[in-house]
C-alpha positions as CSV (number, residue, x, y, z in Angstrom):
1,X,-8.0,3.2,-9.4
2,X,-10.3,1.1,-7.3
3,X,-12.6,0.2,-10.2
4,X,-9.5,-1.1,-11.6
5,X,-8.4,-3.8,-8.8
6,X,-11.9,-4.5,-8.4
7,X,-12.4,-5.3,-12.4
8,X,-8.8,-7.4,-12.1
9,X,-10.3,-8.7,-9.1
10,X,-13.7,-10.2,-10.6
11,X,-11.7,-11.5,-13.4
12,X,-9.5,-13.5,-11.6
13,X,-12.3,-14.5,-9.8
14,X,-14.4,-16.1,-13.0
15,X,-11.2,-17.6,-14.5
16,X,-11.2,-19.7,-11.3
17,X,-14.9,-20.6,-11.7
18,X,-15.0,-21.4,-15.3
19,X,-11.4,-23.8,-14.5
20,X,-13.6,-25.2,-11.6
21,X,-16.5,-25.6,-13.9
22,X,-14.8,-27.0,-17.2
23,X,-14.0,-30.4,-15.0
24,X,-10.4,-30.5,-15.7
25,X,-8.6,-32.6,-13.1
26,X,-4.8,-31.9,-14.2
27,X,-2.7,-31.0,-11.4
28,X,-2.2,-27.5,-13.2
29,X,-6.3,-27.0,-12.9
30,X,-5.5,-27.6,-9.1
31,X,-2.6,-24.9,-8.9
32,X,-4.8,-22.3,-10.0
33,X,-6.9,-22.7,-6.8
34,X,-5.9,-20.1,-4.1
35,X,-7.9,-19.6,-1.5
36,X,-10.2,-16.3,-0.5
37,X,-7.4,-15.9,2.6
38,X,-4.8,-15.9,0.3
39,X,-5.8,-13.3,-2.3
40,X,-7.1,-10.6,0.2
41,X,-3.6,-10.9,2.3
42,X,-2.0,-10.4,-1.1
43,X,-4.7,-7.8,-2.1
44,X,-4.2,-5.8,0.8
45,X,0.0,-6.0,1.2
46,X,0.3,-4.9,-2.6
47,X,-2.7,-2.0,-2.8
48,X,-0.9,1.3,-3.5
49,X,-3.8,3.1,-1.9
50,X,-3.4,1.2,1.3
51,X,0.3,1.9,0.9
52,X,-0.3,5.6,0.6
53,X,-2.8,5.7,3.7
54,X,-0.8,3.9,6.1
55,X,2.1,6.7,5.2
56,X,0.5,9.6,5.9
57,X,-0.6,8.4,9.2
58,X,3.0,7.3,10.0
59,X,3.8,11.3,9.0
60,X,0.9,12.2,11.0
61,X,2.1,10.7,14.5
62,X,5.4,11.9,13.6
63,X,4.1,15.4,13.5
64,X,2.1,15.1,17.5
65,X,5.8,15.3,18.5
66,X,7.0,18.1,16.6
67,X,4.0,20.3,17.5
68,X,4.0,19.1,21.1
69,X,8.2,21.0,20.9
70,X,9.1,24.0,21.7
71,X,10.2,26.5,19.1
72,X,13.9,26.2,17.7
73,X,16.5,28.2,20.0
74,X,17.5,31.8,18.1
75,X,21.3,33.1,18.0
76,X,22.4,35.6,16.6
77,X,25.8,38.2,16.3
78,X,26.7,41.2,15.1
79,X,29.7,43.1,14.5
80,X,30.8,46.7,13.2
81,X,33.9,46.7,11.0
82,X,34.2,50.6,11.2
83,X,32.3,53.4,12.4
84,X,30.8,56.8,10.7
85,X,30.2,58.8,13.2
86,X,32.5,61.2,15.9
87,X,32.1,59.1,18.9
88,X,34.7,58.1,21.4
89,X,35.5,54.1,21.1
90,X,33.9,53.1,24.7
91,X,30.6,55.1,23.7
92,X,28.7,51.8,22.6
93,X,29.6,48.4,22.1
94,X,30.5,46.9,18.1
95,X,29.9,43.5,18.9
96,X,26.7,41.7,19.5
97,X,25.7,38.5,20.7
98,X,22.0,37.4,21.6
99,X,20.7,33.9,22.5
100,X,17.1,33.4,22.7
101,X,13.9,31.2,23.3
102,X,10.6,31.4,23.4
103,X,8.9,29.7,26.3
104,X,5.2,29.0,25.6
105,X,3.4,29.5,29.0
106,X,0.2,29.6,27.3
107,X,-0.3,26.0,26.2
108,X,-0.1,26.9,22.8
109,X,2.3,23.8,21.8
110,X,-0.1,21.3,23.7
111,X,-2.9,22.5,22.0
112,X,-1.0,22.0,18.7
113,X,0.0,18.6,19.7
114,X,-3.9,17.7,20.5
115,X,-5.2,18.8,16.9
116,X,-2.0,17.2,15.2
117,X,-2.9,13.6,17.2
118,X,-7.3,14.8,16.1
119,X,-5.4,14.7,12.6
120,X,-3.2,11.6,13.0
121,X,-6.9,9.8,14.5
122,X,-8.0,10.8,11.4
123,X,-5.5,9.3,8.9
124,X,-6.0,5.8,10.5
125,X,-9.3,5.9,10.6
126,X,-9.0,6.7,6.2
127,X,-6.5,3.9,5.9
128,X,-8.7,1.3,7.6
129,X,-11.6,2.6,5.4
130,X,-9.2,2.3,2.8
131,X,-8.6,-1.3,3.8
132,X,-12.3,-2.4,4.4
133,X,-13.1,-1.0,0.9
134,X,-10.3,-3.6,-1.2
135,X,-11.5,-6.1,1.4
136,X,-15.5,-5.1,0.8
């Protein structure tokens, strides 16, 4: 993909030169100049790759928060319609209700948070390499 925009990119560049170099002074000659400012702003708005990169490292600093949570609240019921056996009524309950949540008293959510922001670190870093190579 990158040989690509590069090949578009060199022959862009040599239909400028050879318009430079054929002498023409009509006002459509001087249209066709754009500056080296110019092209790598639209280079680098418009590059899918870039696009892609900066994405995933949006997704990764989302995730430091969801990692750095605590684990979803549990509920759960449970009811007998009719019972089998030959026990009196008050012997146990039918119904059941249970509401629970896990507390993480060893650190393991902060830890998770830490290697998801290590990951999110690391997604910048391959969009700006991602960057530097279109502008290279």
């Amino acid at each position: 993909m990158k040989t690509i925009y590069r090949l578009l990119f060199y022959l862009a560049l040599t239909s400028i030169l050879r318009a430079e170099e054929s002498g023409d002074s009509e006002p459509t000659a001087q249209r066709a100049r754009i500056s080296l400012r110019e092209v790598t702003s639209i280079v680098l708005a418009n590059n899918p790759a870039i696009q892609q990169a900066l994405r995933k490292w949006g997704a990764a600093k989302a995730r430091v928060t969801q990692e750095a949570a605590w684990d979803d609240l549990r509920a759960s019921g449970n009811s007998r319609a009719a019972r089998f056996v030959d026990v009196p009524p008050n012997a146990f309950t039918d119904q059941m209700v249970s509401v629970e949540q896990v507390i993480p008293l060893t650190g393991k959510n902060l830890v998770r948070a830490r290697i998801a922001a290590a990951d999110a670190i690391a997604a910048f870093e391959q969009a700006r390499r991602e960057q530097l190579d279109v502008l290279a």
